[in-house]
C-alpha positions as CSV (number, residue, x, y, z in Angstrom):
1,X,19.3,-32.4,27.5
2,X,19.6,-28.7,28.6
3,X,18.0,-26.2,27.3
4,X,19.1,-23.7,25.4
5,X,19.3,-20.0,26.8
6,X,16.7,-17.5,26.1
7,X,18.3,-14.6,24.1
8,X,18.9,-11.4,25.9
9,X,16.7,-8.3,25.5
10,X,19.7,-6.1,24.0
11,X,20.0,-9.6,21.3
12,X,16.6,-9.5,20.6
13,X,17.0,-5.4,20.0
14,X,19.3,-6.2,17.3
15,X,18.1,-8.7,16.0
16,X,14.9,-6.6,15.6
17,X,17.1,-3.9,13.9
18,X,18.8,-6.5,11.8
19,X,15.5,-8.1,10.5
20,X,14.0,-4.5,9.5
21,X,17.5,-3.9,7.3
22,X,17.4,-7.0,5.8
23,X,13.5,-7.4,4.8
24,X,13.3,-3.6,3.4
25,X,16.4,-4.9,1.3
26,X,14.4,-7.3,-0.6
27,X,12.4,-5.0,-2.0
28,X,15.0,-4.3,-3.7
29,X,16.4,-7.9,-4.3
30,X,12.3,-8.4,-5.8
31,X,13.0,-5.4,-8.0
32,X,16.3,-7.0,-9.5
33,X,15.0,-10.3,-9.3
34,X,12.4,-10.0,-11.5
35,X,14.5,-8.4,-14.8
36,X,15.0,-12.0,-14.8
37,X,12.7,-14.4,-13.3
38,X,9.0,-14.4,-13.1
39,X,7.4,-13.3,-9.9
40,X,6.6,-17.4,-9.6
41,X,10.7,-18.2,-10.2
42,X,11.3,-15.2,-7.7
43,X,9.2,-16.6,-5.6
44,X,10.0,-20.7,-5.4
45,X,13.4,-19.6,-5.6
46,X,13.8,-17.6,-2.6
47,X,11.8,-20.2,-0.6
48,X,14.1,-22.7,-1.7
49,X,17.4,-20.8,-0.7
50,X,15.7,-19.8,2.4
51,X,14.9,-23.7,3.2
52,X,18.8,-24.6,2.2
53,X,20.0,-22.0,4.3
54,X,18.0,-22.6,7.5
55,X,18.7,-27.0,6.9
56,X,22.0,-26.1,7.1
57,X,21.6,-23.9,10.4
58,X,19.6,-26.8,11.9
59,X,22.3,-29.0,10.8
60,X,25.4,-27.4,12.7
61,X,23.1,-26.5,16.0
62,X,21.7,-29.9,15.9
63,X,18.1,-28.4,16.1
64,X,15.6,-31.0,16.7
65,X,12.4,-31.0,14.0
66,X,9.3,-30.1,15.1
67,X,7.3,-33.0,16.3
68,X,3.4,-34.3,16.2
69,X,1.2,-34.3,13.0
70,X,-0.9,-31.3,14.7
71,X,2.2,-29.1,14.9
72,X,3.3,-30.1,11.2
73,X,-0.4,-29.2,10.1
74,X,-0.4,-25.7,11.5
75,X,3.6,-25.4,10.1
76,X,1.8,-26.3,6.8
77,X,-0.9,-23.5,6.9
78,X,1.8,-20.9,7.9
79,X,3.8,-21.7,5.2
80,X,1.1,-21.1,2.8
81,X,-0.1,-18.0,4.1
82,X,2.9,-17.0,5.9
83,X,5.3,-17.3,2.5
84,X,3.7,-18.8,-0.6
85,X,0.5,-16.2,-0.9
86,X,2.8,-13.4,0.0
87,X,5.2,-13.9,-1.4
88,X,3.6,-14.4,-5.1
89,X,1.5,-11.4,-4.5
90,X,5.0,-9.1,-3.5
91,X,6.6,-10.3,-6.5
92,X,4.0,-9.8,-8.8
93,X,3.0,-6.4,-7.6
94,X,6.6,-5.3,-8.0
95,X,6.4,-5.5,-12.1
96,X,3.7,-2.5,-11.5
97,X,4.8,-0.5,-9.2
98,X,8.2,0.8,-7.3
99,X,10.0,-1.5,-5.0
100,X,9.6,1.8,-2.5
101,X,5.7,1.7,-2.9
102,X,5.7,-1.9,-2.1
103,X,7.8,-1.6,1.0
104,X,5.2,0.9,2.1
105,X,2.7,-0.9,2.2
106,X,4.6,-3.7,3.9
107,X,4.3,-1.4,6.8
108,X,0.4,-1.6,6.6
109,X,1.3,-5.5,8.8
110,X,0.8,-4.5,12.4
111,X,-2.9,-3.1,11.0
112,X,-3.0,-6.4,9.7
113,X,-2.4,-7.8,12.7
114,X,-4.6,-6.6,15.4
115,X,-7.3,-6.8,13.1
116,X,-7.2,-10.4,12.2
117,X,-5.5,-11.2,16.4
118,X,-9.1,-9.2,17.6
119,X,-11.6,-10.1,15.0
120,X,-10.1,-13.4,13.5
121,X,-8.6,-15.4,16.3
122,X,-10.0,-13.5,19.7
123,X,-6.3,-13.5,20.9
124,X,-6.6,-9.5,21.7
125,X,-8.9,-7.3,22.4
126,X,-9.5,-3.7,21.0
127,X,-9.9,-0.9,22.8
128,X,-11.7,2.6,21.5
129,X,-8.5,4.3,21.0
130,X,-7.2,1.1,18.7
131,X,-10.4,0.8,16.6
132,X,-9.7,4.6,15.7
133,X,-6.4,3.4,15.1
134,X,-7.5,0.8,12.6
135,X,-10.1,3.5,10.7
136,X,-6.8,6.1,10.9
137,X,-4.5,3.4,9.0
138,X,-7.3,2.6,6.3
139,X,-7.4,6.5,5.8
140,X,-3.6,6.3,5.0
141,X,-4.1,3.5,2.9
142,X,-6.7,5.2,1.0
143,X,-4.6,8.6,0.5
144,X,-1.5,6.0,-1.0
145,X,-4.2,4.6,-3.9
146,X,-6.7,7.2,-4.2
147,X,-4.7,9.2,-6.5
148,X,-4.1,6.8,-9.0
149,X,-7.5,5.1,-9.2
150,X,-9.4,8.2,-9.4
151,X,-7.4,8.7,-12.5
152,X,-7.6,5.0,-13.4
153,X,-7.8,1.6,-12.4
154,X,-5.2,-0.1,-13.9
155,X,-2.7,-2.5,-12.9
156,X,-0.9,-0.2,-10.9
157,X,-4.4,0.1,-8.7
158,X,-4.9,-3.9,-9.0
159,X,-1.0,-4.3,-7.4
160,X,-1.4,-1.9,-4.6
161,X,-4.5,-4.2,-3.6
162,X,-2.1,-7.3,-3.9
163,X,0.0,-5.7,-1.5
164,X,-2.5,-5.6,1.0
165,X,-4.0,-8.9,0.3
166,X,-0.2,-9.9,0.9
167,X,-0.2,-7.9,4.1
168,X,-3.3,-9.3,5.7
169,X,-1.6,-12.6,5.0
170,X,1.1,-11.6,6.9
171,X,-1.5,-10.7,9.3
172,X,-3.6,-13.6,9.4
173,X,-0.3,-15.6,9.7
174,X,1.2,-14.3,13.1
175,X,-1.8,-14.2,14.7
176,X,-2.1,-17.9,13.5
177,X,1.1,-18.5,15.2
178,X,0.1,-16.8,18.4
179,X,-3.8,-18.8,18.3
180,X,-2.3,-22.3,17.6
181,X,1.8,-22.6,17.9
182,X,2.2,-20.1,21.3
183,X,3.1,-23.4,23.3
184,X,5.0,-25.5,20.4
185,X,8.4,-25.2,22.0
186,X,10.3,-25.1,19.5
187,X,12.8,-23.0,19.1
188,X,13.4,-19.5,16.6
189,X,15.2,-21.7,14.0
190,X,13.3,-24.8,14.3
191,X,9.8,-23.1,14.0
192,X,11.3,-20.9,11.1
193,X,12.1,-24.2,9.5
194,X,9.0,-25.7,9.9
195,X,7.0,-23.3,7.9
196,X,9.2,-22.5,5.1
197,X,10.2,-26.1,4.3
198,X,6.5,-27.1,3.4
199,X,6.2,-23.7,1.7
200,X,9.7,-24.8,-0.4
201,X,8.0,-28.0,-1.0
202,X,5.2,-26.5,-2.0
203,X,7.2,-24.7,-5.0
204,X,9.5,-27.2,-5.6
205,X,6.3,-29.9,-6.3
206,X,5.2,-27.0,-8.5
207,X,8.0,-26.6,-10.5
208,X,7.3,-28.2,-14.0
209,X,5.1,-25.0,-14.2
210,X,7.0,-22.5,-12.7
211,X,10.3,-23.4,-14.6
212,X,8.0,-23.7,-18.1
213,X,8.8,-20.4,-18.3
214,X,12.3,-18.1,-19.7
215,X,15.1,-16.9,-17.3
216,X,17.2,-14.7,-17.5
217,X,20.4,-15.6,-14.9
218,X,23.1,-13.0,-14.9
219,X,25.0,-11.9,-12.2
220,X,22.8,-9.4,-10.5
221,X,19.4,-11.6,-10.8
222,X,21.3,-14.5,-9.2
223,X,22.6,-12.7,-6.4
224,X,19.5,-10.6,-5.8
225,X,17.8,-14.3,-5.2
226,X,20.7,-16.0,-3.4
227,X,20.9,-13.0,-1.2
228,X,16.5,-12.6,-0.6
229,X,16.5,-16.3,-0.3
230,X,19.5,-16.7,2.2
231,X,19.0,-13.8,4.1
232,X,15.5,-12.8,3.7
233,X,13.8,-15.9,3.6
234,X,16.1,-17.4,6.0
235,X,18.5,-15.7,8.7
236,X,15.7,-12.7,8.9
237,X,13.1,-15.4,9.8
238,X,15.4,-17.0,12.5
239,X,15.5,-13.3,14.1
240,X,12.0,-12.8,13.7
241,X,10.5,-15.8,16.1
242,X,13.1,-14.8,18.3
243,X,11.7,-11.0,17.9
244,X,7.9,-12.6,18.1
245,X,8.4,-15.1,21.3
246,X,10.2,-12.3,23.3
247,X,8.0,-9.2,22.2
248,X,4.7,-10.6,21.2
249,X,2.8,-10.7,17.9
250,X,1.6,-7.1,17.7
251,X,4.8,-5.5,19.0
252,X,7.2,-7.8,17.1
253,X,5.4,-6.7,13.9
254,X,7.0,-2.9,14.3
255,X,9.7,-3.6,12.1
256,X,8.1,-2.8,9.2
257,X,8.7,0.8,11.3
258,X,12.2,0.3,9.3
259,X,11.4,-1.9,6.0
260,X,9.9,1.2,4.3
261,X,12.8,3.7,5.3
262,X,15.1,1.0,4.2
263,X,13.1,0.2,1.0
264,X,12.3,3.6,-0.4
265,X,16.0,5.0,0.4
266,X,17.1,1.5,-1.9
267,X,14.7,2.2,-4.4
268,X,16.0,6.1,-5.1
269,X,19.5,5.5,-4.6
270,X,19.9,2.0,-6.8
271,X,16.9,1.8,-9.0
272,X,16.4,5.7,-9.6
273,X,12.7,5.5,-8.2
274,X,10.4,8.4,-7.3
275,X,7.9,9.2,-4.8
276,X,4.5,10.9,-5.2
277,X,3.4,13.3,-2.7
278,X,0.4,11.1,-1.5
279,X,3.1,8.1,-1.1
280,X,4.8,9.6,2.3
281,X,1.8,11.3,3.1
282,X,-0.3,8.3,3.3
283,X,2.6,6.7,4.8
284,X,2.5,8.6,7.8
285,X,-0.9,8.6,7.8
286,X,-0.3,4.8,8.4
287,X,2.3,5.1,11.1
288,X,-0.1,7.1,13.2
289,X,-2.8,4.8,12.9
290,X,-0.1,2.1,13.8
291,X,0.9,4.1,16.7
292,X,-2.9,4.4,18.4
293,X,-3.5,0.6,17.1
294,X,-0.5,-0.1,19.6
295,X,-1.3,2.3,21.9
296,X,2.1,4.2,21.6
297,X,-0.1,7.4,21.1
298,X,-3.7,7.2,23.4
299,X,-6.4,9.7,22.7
300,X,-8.2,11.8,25.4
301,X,-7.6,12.1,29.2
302,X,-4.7,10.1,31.0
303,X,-5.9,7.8,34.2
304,X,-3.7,8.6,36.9
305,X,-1.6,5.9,37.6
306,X,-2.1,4.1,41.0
């Protein structure tokens, strides 16, 4: 059978653009979501329209199923760490503070990232300029919460913490894919597939619990779901492996560059949200720490180049 084509670069640039649009949307799905649902409902069911979405993807390409109890075992851990964790941690955070907020600290990932691909799973190394990086990022960080939990820590405090917990996840998750799955083979959809099923599962199995508990299913919750589920949880994924196996790990996690522009314009212009001051601040704060961490930006004297 012949394989399929790799995707070209100017594909995998919009695909890139596309995934950043559509993830710093569902902050905003979250945030409409949950006037309904509780974070656990917002949660199973976007997994489970992501799964239905992506079975029926595999279905008309005739995608082959990842093979081998090893592979299923490490599709398994993603899916608990790559969507279940996260994702309850997101939705809960968002009933205490501002979809924008959140999608900030979404952008807090490719931090996330080299630290757990250096320290975690020894699949980079870290030079000067990126540790400096990684202290610059935690100063951003710090500026974004400080405010608040001087004042008080409350559950506003308590969610921004979430968020990170949710972001080191995210973290711990693709350097996971880089340690154990680099050489699975499979393709974008496929390996998509093979995480968020289990994590589905995983919800579904937990279900008596999670459906215990009152919704609320008008119009805007149930779209808000069908739309973070089908295209959040599923399409975006698809776009992301494809973003992950061509660019790498550390690079591929830049579009949380766009999720935050994306989720705090949503947040004003639909839900009437504000910023503080410290909120952009700190958020650059973060994108410069991001910048050194990926050596976009290099501190002192250039090397001459051969």
């Amino acid at each position: 059978m012949a394989s399929t084509p790799s995707p070209s670069p100017a594909s995998i640039a919009v695909q890139f653009v596309l995934t950043g649009i559509v993830w710093g949307s569902s902050f905003l799905f979250i945030a409409v979501a949950l006037t309904g649902l509780t974070p656990a409902q917002v949660a199973g069911g976007r997994l489970l329209f992501g799964a239905l979405a992506l079975s029926a993807i595999m279905l008309i390409r005739r995608e082959r199923l990842p093979r081998g109890r090893r592979t299923w075992g490490h599709l398994l851990v993603l899916g608990v760490t790559f969507c279940v964790i996260p994702f309850l941690l997101f939705a809960w955070a968002e009933q205490h503070v501002s979809s924008g907020l959140a999608s900030i600290f979404n952008a807090t990932t490719p931090i996330m990232t080299a630290i757990m691909a250096w320290a975690a799973f020894r699949v980079e190394s870290l030079r000067p300029g990126q540790l400096v990086g990684i202290a610059v990022g935690i100063v951003g960080v710090a500026i974004i919460i400080a405010p608040g939990a001087v004042t008080e820590v409350g559950d506003s405090t308590v969610a921004q913490l979430a968020l990170l917990a949710a972001t080191a996840c995210y973290g711990f998750s693709l350097a996971y894919m880089r340690r154990f799955l680099g050489d699975s083979g499979l393709t974008g959809i496929a390996f998509a597939f093979g995480y968020i099923a289990p994590a589905a599962g995983i919800m579904v199995a937990l279900s008596p619990l999670i459906l215990a508990e009152p919704m609320r299913l008008d119009l805007p919750v149930v779209a808000s779901i069908v739309a973070l589920g089908v295209l959040g949880t599923g399409v975006a994924y698809v776009w992301n492996q494809n973003t992950l196996r061509a660019w790498g790990p550390t690079r591929a996690s830049t579009v949380t560059y766009i999720t935050p522009v994306v989720g705090v314009g949503l947040g004003i212009l639909v839900l009437g949200e504000s910023i503080s001051w410290n909120e952009p601040v700190g958020a650059a704060v973060v994108f410069l720490g991001i910048l050194l961490v990926q050596q976009r930006l290099r501190i002192g004297r250039r090397t001459p180049a051969a």
